[in-house]
LUMRO-910150 format. One record per residue (C-alpha): residue in three letters; x negated, y, z. Coordinates in pm, 1 decimal. Each point is the difference from the previous one (the first is absolute). Example, Ala and Ser with C-alpha at 12.3 -4.5 7.8 and 13.67 -1.06 7.14 Angstrom:
<koldrens>
> Ala / -1230.0 / -450.0 / 780.0 $
> Ser / -137.0 / 344.0 / -66.0 $
</koldrens>
This chain:
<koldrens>
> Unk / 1443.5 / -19.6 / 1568.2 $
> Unk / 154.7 / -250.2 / 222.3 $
> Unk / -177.0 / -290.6 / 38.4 $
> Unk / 91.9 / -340.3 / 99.4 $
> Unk / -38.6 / -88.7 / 383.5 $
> Unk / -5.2 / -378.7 / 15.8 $
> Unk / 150.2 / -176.7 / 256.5 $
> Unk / -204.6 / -170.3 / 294.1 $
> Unk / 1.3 / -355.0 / -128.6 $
> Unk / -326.2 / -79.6 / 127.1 $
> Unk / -152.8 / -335.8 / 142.6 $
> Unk / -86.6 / 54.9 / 362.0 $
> Unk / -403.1 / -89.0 / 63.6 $
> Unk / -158.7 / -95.6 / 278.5 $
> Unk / -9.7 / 235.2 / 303.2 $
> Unk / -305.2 / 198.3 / 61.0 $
> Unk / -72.4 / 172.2 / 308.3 $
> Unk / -69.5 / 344.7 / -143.8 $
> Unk / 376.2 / 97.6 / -151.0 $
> Unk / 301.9 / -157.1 / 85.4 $
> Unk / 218.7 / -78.7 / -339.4 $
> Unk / 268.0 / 65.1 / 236.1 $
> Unk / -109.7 / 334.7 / -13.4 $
> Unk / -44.0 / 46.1 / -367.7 $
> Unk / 322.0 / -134.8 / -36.2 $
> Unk / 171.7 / 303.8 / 229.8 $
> Unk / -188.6 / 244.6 / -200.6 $
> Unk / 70.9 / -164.6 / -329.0 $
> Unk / 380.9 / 3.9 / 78.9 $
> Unk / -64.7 / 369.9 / -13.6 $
> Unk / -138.0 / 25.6 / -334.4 $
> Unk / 277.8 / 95.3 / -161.7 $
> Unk / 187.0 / 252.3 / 171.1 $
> Unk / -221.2 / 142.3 / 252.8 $
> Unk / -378.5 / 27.8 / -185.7 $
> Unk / -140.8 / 185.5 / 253.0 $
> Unk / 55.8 / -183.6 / 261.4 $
> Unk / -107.1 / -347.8 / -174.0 $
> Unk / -313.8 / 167.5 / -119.2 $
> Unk / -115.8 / 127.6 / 302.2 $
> Unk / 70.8 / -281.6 / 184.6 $
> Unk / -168.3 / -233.9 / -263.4 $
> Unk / -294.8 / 241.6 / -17.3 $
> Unk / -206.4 / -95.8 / 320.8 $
> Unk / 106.2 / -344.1 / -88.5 $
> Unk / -247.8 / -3.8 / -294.6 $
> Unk / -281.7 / 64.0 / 239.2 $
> Unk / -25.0 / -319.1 / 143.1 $
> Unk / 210.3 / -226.2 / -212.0 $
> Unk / -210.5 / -248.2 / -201.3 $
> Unk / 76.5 / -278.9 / -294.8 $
> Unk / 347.8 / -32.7 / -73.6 $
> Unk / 131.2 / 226.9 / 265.3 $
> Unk / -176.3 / 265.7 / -125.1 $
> Unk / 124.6 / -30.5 / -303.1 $
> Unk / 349.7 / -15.2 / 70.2 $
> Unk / -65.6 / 310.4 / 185.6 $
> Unk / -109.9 / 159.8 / -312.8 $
> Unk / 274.9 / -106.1 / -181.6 $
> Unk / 277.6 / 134.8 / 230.6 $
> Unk / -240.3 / 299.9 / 8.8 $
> Unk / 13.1 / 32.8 / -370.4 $
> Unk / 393.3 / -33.5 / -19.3 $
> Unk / 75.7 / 308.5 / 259.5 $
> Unk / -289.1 / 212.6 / -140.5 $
> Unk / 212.0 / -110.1 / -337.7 $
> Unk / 309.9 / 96.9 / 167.6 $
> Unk / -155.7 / 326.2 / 66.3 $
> Unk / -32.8 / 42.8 / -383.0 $
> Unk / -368.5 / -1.3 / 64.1 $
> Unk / -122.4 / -267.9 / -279.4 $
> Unk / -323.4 / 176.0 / -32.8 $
> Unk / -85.4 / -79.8 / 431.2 $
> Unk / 163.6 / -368.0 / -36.1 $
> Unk / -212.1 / -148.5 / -284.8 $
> Unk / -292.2 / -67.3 / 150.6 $
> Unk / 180.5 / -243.7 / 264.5 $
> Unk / 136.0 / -137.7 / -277.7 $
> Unk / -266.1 / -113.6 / -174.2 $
> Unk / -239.1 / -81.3 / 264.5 $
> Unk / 253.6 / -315.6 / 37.3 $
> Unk / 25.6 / -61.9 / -367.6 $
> Unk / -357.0 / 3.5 / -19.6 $
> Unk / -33.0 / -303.5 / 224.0 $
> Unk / 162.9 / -201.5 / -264.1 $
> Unk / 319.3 / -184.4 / -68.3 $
> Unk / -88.5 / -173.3 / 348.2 $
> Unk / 74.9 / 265.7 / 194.5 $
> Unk / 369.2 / -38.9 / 169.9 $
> Unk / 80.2 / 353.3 / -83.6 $
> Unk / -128.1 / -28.0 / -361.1 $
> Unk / 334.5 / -21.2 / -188.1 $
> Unk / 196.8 / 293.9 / 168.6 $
> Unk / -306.5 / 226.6 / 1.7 $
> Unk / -98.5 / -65.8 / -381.3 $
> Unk / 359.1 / 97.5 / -85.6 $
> Unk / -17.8 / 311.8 / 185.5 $
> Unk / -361.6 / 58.9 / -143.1 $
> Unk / 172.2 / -45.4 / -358.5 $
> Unk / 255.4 / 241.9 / 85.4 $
> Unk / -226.0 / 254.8 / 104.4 $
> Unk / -231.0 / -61.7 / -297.1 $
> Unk / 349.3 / 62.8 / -238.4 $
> Unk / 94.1 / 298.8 / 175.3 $
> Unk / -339.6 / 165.2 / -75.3 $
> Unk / 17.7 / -158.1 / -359.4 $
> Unk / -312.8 / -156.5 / 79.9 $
> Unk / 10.5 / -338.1 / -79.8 $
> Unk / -390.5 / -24.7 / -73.6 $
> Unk / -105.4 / 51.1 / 395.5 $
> Unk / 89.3 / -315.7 / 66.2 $
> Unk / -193.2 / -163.2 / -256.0 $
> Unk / -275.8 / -58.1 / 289.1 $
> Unk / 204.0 / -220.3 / 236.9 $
> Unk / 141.3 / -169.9 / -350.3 $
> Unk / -295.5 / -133.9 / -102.6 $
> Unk / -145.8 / -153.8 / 348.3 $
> Unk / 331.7 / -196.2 / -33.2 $
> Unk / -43.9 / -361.0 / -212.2 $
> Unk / 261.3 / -30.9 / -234.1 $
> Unk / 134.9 / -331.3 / 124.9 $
> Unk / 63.5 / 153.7 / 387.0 $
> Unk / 201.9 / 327.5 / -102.5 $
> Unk / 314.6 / 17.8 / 197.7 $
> Unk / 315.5 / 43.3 / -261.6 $
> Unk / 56.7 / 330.0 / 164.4 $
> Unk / -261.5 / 185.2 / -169.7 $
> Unk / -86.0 / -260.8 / -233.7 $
> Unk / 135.3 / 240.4 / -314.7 $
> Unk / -229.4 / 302.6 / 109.2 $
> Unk / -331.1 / -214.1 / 119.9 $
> Unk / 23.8 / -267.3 / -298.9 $
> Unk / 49.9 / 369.0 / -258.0 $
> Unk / -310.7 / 161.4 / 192.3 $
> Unk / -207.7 / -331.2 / -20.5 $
> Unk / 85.1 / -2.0 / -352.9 $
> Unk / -97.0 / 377.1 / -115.1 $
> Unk / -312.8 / -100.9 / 220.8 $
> Unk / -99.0 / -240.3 / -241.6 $
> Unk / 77.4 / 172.2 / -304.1 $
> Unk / -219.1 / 317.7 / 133.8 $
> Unk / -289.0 / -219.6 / 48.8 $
> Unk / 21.5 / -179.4 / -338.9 $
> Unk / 154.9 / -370.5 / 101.5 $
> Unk / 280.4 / 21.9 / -240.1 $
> Unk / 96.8 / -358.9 / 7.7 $
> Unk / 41.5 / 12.3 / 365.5 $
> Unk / 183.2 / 368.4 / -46.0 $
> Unk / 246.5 / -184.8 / -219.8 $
> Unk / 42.0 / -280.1 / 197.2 $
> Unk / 84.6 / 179.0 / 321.9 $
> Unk / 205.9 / 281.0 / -165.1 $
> Unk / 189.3 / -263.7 / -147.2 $
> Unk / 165.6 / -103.2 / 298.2 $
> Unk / 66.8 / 327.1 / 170.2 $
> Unk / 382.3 / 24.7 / 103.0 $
> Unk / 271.6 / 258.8 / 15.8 $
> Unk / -58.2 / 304.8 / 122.5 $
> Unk / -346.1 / 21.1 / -154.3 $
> Unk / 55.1 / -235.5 / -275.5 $
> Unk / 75.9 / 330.5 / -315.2 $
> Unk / -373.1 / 140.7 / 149.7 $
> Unk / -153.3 / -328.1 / -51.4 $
> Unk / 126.8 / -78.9 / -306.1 $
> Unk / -117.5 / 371.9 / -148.4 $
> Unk / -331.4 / -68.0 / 150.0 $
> Unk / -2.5 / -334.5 / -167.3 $
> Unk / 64.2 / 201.3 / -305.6 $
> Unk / -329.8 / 143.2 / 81.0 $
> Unk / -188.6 / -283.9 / 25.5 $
> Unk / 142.9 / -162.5 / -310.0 $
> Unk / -173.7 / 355.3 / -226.2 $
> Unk / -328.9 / -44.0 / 215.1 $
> Unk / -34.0 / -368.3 / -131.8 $
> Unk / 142.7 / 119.8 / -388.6 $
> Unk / 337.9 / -136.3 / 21.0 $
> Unk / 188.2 / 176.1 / -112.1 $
> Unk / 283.8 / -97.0 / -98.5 $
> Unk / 69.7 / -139.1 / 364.7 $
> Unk / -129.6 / 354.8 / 142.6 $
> Unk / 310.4 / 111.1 / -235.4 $
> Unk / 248.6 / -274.9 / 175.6 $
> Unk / -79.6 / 70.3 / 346.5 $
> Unk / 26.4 / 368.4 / -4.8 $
> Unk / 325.7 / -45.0 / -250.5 $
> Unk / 86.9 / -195.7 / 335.2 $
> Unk / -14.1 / 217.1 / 249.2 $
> Unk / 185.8 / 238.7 / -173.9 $
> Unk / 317.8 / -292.5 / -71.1 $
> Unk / -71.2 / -128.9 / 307.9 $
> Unk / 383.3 / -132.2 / 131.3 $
> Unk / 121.0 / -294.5 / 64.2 $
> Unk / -164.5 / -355.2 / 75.8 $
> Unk / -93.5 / 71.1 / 338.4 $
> Unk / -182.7 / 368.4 / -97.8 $
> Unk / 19.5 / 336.9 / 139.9 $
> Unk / 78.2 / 276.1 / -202.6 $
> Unk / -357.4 / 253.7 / -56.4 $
> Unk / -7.3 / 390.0 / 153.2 $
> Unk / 34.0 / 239.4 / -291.2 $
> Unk / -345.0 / 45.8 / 20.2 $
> Unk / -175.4 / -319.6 / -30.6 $
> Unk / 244.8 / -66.5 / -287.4 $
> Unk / -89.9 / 323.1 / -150.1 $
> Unk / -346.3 / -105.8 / 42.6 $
> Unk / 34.1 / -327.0 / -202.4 $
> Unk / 162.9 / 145.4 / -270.5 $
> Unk / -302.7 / 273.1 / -50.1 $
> Unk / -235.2 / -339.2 / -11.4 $
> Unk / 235.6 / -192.4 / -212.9 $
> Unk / 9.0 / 339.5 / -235.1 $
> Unk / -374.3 / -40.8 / 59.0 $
> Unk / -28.5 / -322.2 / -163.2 $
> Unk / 160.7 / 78.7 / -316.4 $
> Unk / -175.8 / 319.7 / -27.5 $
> Unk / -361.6 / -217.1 / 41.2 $
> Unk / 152.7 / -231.4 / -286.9 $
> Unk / 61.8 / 293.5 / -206.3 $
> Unk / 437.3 / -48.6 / -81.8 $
> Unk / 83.7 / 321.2 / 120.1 $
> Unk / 380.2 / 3.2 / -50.3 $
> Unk / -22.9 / -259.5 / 303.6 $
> Unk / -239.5 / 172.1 / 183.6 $
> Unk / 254.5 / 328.2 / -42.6 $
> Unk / 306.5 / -199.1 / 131.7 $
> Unk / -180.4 / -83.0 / 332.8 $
> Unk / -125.0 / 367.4 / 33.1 $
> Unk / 359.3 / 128.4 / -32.7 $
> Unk / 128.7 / -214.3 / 271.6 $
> Unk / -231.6 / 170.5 / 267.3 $
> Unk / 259.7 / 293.2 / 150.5 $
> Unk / -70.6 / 377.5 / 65.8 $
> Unk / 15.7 / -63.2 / 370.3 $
> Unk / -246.9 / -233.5 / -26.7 $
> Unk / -365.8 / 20.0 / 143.9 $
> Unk / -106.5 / -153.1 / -332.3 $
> Unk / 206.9 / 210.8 / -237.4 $
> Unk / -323.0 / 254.5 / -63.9 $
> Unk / -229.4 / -288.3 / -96.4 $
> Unk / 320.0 / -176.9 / -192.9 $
> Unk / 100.2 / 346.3 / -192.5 $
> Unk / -417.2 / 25.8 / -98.3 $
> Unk / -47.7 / -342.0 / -130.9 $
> Unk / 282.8 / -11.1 / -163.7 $
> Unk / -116.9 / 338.6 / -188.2 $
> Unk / -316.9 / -224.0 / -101.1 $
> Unk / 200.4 / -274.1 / -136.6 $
> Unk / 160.2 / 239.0 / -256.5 $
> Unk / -337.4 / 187.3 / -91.3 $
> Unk / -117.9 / -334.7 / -71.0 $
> Unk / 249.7 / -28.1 / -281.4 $
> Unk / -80.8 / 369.0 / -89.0 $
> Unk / 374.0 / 129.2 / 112.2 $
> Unk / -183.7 / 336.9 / 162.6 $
> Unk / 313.3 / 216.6 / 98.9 $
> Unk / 109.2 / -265.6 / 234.0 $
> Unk / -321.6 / -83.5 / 128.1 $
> Unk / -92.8 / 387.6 / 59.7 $
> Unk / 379.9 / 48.1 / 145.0 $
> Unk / -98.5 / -216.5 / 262.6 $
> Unk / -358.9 / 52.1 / 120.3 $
> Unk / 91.4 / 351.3 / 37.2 $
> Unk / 337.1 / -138.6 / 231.0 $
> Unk / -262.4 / -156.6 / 190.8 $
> Unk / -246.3 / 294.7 / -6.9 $
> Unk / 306.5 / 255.8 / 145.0 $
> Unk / 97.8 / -254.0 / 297.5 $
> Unk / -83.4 / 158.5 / 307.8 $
> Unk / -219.5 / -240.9 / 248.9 $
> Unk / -111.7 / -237.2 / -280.4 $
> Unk / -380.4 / -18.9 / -83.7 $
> Unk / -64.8 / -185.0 / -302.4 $
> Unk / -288.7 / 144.6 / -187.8 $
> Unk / 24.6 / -261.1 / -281.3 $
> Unk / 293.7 / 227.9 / -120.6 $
> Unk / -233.5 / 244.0 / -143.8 $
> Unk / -209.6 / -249.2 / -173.3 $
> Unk / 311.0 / -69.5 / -156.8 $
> Unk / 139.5 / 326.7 / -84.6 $
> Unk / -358.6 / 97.6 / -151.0 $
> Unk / -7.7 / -354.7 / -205.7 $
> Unk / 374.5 / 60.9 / -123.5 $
> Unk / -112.8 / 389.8 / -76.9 $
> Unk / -323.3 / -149.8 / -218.3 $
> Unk / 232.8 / -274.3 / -176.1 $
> Unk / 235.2 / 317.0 / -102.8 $
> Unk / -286.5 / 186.3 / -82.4 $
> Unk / 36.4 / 278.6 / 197.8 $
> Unk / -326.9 / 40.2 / 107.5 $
> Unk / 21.5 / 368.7 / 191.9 $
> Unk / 255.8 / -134.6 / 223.2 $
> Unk / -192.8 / -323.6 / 71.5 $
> Unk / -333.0 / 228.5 / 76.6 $
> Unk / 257.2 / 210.4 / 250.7 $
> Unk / 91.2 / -321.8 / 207.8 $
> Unk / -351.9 / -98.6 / -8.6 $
> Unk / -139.7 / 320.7 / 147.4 $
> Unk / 268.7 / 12.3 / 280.3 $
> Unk / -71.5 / -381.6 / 33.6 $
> Unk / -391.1 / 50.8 / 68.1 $
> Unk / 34.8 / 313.9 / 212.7 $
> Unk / 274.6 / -142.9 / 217.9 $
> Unk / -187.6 / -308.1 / 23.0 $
> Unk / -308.2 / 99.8 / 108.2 $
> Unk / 123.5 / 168.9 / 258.0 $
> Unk / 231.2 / -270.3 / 138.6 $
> Unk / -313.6 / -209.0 / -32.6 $
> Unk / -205.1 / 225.2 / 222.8 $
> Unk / 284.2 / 21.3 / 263.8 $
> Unk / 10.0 / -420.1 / 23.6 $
> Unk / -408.6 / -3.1 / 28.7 $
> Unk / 19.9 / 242.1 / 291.0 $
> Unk / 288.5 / -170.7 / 152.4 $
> Unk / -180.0 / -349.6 / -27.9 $
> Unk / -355.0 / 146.3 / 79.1 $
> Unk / 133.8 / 169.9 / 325.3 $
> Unk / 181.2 / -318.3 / 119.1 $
> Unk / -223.3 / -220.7 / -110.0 $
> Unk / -115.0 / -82.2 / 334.0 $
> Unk / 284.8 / 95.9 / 203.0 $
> Unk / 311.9 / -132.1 / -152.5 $
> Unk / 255.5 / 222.5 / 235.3 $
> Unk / -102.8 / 298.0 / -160.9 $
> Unk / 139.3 / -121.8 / -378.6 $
> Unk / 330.5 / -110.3 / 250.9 $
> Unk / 41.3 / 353.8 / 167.1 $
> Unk / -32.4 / 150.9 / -337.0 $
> Unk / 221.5 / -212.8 / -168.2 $
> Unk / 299.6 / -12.7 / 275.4 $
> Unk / -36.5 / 352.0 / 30.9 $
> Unk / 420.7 / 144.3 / -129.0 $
> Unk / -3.2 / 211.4 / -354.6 $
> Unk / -186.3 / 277.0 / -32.2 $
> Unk / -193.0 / -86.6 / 334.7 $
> Unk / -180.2 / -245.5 / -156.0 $
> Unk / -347.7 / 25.6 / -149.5 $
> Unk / 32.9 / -326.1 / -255.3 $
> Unk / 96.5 / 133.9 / -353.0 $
> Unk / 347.3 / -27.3 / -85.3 $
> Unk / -44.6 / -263.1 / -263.6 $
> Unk / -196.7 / -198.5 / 229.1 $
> Unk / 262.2 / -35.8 / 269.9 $
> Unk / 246.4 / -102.4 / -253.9 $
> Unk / -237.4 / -277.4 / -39.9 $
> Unk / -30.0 / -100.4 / 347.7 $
> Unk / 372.6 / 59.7 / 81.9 $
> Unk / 113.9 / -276.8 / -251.7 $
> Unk / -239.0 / -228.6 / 181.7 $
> Unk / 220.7 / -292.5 / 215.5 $
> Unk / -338.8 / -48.8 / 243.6 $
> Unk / -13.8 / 350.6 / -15.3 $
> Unk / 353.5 / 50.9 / 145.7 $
> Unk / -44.7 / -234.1 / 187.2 $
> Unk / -253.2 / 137.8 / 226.1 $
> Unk / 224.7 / 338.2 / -10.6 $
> Unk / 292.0 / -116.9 / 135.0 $
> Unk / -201.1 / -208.9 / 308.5 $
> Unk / -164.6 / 328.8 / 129.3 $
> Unk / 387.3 / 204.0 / -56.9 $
> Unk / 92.1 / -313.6 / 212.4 $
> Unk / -310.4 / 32.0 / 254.4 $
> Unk / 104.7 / 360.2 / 62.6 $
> Unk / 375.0 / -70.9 / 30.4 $
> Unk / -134.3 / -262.2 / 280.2 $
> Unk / -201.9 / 285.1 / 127.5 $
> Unk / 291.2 / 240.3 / 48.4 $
> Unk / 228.0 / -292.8 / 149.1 $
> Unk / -287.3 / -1.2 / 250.5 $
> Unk / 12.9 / 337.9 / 112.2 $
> Unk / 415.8 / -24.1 / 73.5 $
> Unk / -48.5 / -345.6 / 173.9 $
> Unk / 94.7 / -32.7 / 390.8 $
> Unk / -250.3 / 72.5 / 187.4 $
> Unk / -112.6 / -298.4 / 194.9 $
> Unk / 1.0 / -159.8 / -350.1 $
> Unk / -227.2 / 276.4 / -180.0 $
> Unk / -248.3 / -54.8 / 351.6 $
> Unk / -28.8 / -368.7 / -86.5 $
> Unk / 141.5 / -115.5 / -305.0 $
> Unk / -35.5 / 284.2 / -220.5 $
> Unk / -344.7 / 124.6 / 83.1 $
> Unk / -147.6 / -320.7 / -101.0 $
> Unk / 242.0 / -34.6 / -300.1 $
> Unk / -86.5 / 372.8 / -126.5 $
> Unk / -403.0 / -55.6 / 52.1 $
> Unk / 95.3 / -331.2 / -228.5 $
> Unk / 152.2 / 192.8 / -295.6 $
> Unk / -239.2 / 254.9 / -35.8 $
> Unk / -293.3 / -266.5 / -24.8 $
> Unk / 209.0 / -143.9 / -273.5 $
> Unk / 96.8 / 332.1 / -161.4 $
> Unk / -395.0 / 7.4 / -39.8 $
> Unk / -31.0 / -319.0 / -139.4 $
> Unk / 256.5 / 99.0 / -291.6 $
> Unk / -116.7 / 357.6 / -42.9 $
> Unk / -366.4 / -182.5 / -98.7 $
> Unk / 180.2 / -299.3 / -190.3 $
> Unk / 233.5 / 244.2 / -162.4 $
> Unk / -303.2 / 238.5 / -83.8 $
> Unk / -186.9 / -287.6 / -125.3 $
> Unk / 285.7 / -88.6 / -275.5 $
> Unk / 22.6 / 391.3 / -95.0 $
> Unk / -365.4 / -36.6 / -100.1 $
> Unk / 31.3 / -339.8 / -174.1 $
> Unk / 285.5 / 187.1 / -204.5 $
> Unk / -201.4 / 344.8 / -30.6 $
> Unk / -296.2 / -235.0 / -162.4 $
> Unk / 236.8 / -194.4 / -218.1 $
> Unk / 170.1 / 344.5 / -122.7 $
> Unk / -353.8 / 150.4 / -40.5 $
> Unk / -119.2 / -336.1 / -259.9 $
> Unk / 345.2 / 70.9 / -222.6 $
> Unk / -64.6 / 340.2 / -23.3 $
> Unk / -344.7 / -39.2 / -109.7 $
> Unk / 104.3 / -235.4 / -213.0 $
> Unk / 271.1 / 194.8 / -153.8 $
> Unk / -212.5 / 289.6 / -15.3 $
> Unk / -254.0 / -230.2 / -245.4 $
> Unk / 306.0 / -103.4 / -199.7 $
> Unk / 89.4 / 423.5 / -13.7 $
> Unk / -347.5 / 63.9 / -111.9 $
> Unk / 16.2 / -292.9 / -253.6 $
> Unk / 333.8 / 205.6 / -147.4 $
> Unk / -203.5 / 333.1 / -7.5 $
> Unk / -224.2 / -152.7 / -234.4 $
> Unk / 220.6 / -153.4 / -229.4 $
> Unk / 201.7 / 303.6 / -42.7 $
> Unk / -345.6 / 200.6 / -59.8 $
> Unk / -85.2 / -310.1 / -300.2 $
> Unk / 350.4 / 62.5 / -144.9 $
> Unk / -16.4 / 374.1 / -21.0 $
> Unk / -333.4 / -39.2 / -165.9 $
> Unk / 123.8 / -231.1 / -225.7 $
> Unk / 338.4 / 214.7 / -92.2 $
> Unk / -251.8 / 303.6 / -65.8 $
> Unk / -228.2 / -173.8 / -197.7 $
> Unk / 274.8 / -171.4 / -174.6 $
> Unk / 162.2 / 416.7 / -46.7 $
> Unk / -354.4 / 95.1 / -136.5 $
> Unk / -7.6 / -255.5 / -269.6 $
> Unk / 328.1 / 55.0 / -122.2 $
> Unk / -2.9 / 308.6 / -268.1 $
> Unk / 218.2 / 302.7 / 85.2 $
> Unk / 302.3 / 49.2 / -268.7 $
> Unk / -12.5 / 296.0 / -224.1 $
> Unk / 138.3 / 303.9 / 139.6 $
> Unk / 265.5 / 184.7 / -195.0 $
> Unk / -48.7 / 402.0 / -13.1 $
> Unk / 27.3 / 194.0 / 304.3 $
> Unk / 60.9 / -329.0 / 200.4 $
> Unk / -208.8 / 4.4 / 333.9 $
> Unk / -212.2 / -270.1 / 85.6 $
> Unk / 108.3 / -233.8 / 243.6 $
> Unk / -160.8 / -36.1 / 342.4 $
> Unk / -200.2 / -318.7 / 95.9 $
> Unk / 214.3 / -217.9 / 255.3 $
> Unk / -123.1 / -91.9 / 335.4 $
</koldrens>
């Protein structure tokens, strides 16, 4: 990715007797077109450079490492300015950078931290859109939905479709819902009036909710529309395809239903266990029991044994976070996480997020390694001994959210599991009850010679 290198439009301060801005100027000129050089000249320069200075040094530092395509090494420059606040003379430029970085690594959410130690009222324009959305989710995660609505409100373009779907949200946590329906009808129309037009996915991803809400209020033709809309190349076409199949088993139209949890069922790198509760329900409603009893036993026997995987998994890492990461990033069949469990975590947006900063890190690595030389003796050692105490930071943050989604997949299994066991039994009631209901009834006479039928199952 290229990203923006701003030009040196900035205020001259006082002169301090430790760098000379004249200096930082020559190096800065070099930014651009000769990274090395700028960076190694601005590198001693952050020794002894204090206040302002030194954070103009990091700046300039940040835009050749940047120039490098090393977004991973200039970051932390970055946001030591932006962490000083909206005072800070470099503030602007770096926070603009720092939202670059955090969109190239789809990663939005790491800035939340620097968001929130910003008051509303003092965020520069320039990042205004991403800091006012982050403030906003903020709220709504910690319960103040008045204040969530409020500040999502008056998030502008580019972030303006993801604050209006997480409005959406907010509206169903306080029971509206008929304005839940309007702002995720929203994002999907957005055009027009001063709006951006919403990815694919986040429009997707209001439709499934707005589908949502008519399934909750029970008009399922509705609810069936909104399903249909969500595309095969979708990330939500799986869970789109399956709830649709439980609108039409609510209004007892089985063929379709069962045509499409067993879609669902045959679609390589989806788990959705729910499909077999389901398929076992739809079986019963038809019922034909044996096949129902089938799905049941491959459910519990599978399940168990996923479930005993995910225990070890979160008992071994349990205290050491990078061991759930190393499992998890491990490639295909290297990898000791069961299958359905990494199609879990690879759907995950934190998830990926954390993958594709360490494939950066190591990138940064190799660049390293093929620098000049007097840069890798200066520059780059320092640089490289950086990364890899970040890559350790996101191999335990990383491991941390493979646990938090190994526990959550652990609870719906168990839980589906309950809801299989709950099916057992009612199929064992109504096969009692057809049996006894077959033993009241008398058998018809037999004519001569005619053999006498065998009991069903």
């Amino acid at each position: 990715m290229l990203f923006v290198l701003l030009a040196l439009a900035i205020s001259t301060p006082v002169a301090t007797a430790d760098v000379g801005r004249g200096d930082i100027k020559k190096a800065a000129k070099l930014a651009a077109k000769k990274p090395f050089d700028a960076s190694e000249r601005l590198w001693p320069m952050l020794q002894t450079a204090e206040g302002a200075r030194a954070d103009e040094v990091r700046f300039h530092l940040a835009r050749s490492l940047l120039a490098l395509d090393m977004p991973a090494a200039a970051e932390p420059y970055l946001t030591a300015i932006v962490k000083e606040g909206p005072q800070a003379e470099d503030f602007e430029p770096a926070a603009k950078l720092l939202v670059e970085i955090a969109e190239h690594f789809h990663d939005i959410e790491s800035l939340e931290p620097l968001a929130l130690a910003i008051p509303r009222e003092s965020l520069p324009a320039i990042v205004e859109p991403t800091f006012l959305y982050l403030q906003g989710v903020h709220a709504a995660e910690t319960g103040d939905l008045a204040t969530a609505r409020r500040l999502l409100d008056d998030v502008l373009p580019p972030m303006r479709p993801y604050a209006k779907f997480y409005q959406g949200v907010v509206f169903a946590k306080q029971g509206k819902m008929q304005s839940a329906y309007g702002a995720f009808l929203d994002v999907h129309q957005a055009s027009g009036d001063g709006r951006v037009d919403a990815p694919p996915d986040l429009q997707d991803a209001a439709m499934m909710n707005v589908a949502r809400i008519y399934f909750d209020v029970e008009r399922w033709d509705e609810a069936k529309k909104y399903y249909r809309m969500i595309g095969k190349r979708s990330p939500y076409w799986a869970e789109a395809l399956l709830e649709s199949g439980w609108t039409y088993f609510m209004t007892d139209q089985l063929e379709p239903a069962l045509s499409r949890v067993l879609t669902v069922k045959a679609t390589p790198g989806i788990w959705l266990p729910e499909a077999t509760v389901l398929e076992c329900l739809i079986y019963y409603s038809a019922s034909a029991y044996q096949e129902a009893e089938n799905e049941l036993f491959r459910f519990g026997t599978d399940g168990n044994s996923l479930h005993y995987e995910m225990e070890e998994l979160v008992r071994t890492a349990k205290d050491h976070p990078e061991i759930a990461w190393d499992t998890t990033f491990a490639e295909g069949d290297g990898s000791d996480l069961p299958p359905v469990l990494r199609a879990v975590v690879a759907r995950d947006r934190r998830y990926q997020a954390v993958r594709e900063r360490i494939a950066q890190i190591n990138t940064e690595h190799l660049a390293i390694k093929v620098a000049p030389p007097s840069w890798k003796a200066t520059v780059g050692i320092a640089i490289d001994a950086q990364l890899a105490h970040e890559e350790q930071a996101l191999r335990r943050s990383g491991g941390e959210r493979v646990i938090e989604l190994t526990t959550r997949a652990l609870a719906k299994l168990d839980d589906l599991m309950t809801q299989a066991e709950l099916i057992r039994f009612e199929i064992g009631e109504a096969k009692r009850k057809q049996l006894e209901e077959r033993a009241a009834s008398p058998e018809p006479d037999r004519k001569p010679g005619e053999q006498k039928k065998k009991p069903g199952p």
